[in-house]
C-alpha positions in Angstrom: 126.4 100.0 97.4 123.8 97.7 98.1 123.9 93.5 97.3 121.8 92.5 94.6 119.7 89.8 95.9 119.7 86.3 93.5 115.8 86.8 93.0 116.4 90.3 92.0 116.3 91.3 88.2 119.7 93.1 87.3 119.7 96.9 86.6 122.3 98.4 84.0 121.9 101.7 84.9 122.6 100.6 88.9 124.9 98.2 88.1 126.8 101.3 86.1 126.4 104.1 89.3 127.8 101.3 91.1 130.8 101.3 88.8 131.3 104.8 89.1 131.3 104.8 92.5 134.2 102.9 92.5 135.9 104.3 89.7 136.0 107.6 91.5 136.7 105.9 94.8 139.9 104.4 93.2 140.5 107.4 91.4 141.1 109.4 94.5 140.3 113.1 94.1 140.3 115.5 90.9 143.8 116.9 89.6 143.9 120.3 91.1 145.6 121.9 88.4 143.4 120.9 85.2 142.2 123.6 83.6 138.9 123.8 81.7 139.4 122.2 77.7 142.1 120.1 79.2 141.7 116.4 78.4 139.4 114.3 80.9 141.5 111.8 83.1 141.7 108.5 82.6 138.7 107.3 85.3 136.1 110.0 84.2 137.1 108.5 80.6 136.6 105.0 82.0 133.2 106.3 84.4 131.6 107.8 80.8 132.5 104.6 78.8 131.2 101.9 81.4 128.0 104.1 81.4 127.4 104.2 77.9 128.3 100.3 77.9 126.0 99.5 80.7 123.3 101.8 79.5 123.1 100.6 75.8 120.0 97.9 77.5 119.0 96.2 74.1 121.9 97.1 71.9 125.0 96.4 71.9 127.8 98.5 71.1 131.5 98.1 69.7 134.5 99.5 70.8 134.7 101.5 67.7 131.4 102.8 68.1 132.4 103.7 71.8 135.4 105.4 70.8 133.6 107.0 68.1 130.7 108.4 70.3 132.9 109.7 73.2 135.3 111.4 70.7 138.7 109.4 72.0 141.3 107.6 70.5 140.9 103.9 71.2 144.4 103.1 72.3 143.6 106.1 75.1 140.2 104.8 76.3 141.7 101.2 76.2 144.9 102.4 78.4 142.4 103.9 81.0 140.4 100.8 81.1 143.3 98.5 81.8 144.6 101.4 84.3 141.1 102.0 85.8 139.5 98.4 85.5 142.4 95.8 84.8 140.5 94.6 81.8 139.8 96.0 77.9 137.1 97.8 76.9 136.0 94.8 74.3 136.1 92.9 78.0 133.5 95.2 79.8 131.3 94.6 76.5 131.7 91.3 77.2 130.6 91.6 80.7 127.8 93.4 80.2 126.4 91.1 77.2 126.8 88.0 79.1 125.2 89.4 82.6 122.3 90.7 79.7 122.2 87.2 78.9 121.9 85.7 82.0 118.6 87.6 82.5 116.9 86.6 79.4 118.0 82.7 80.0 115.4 83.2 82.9 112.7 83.9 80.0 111.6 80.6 78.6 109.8 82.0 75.8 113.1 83.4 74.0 114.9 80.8 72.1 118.2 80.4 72.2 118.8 82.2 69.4 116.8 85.0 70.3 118.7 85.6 73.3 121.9 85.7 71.8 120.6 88.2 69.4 118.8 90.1 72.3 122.3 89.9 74.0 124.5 91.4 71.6 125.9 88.4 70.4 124.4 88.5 67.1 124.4 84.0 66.8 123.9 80.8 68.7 128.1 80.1 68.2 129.2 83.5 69.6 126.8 83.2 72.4 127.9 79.8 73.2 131.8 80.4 73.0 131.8 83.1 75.1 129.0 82.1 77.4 130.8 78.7 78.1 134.0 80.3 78.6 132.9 82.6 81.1 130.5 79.9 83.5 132.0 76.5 82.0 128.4 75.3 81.0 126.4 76.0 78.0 123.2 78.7 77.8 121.1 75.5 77.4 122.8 73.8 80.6 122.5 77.3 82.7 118.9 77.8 81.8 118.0 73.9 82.6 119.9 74.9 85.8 118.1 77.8 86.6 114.8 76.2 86.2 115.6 72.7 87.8 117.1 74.7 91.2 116.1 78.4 91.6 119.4 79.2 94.2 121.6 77.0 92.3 122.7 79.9 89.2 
């Protein structure tokens, strides 16, 4: 896997081979037994879901609407996350919105309204909330960071 340079506008669709790489890597190899119809185990489960996450670019999706797409039970994608990943599903959602948002604070012309709506957040408050919980500073702070220093975010 190759390091992202600072400089370096972040790719979903890398940024979700990447995870798969690693899924599979931790994984370890296939069950040898499975036969074809048989349910998918719980990292190509978490490999599909982190790519439909990752490559969702403008839109956001729920976990519903994950669940829903990939034809799964929620409490079984959400036990292969916390097996595969250590986190929730809502989490990975999460991640991806805010690393979403961290590119558009790098646009000046988007308020900061419209990048919490361009970032799946939907409002200023949710943006905020989670934004500040995840890099202790507010959008407004990060992007007056990012513009006053360059290396510093």
């Amino acid at each position: 896997m190759e390091r992202l340079d600072q400089n370096h506008p972040v790719n979903p669709q890398l940024i979700a081979a990447d995870l798969f790489q690693l899924i599979a890597m931790a994984a370890g190899p296939s069950e040898s037994g499975k036969e074809a119809g048989q349910s998918e185990t719980g990292a190509q489960l978490v490999s599909e879901a982190v790519a439909i996450i990752w490559s969702q670019g403008r839109e956001s999706i729920t976990v519903d609407e994950l669940t829903e797409e990939m034809l799964v039970a929620r409490r079984t994608l959400e036990r292969a996350f916390r097996k595969q990943l250590a986190h929730g599903i809502h989490d990975e959602i999460l991640l991806c919105r805010l690393e979403r948002t961290t590119q558009l604070l790098g646009d000046r012309s988007l308020s900061i309204e419209q990048v919490a709506i361009e970032s799946g957040f939907g409002n200023v408050r949710s943006l905020r909330r989670a934004f500040v919980a995840a890099k202790g500073m507010s959008p407004q702070a990060y992007r007056n960071l990012l513009f006053s220093d360059p290396k510093a975010a």
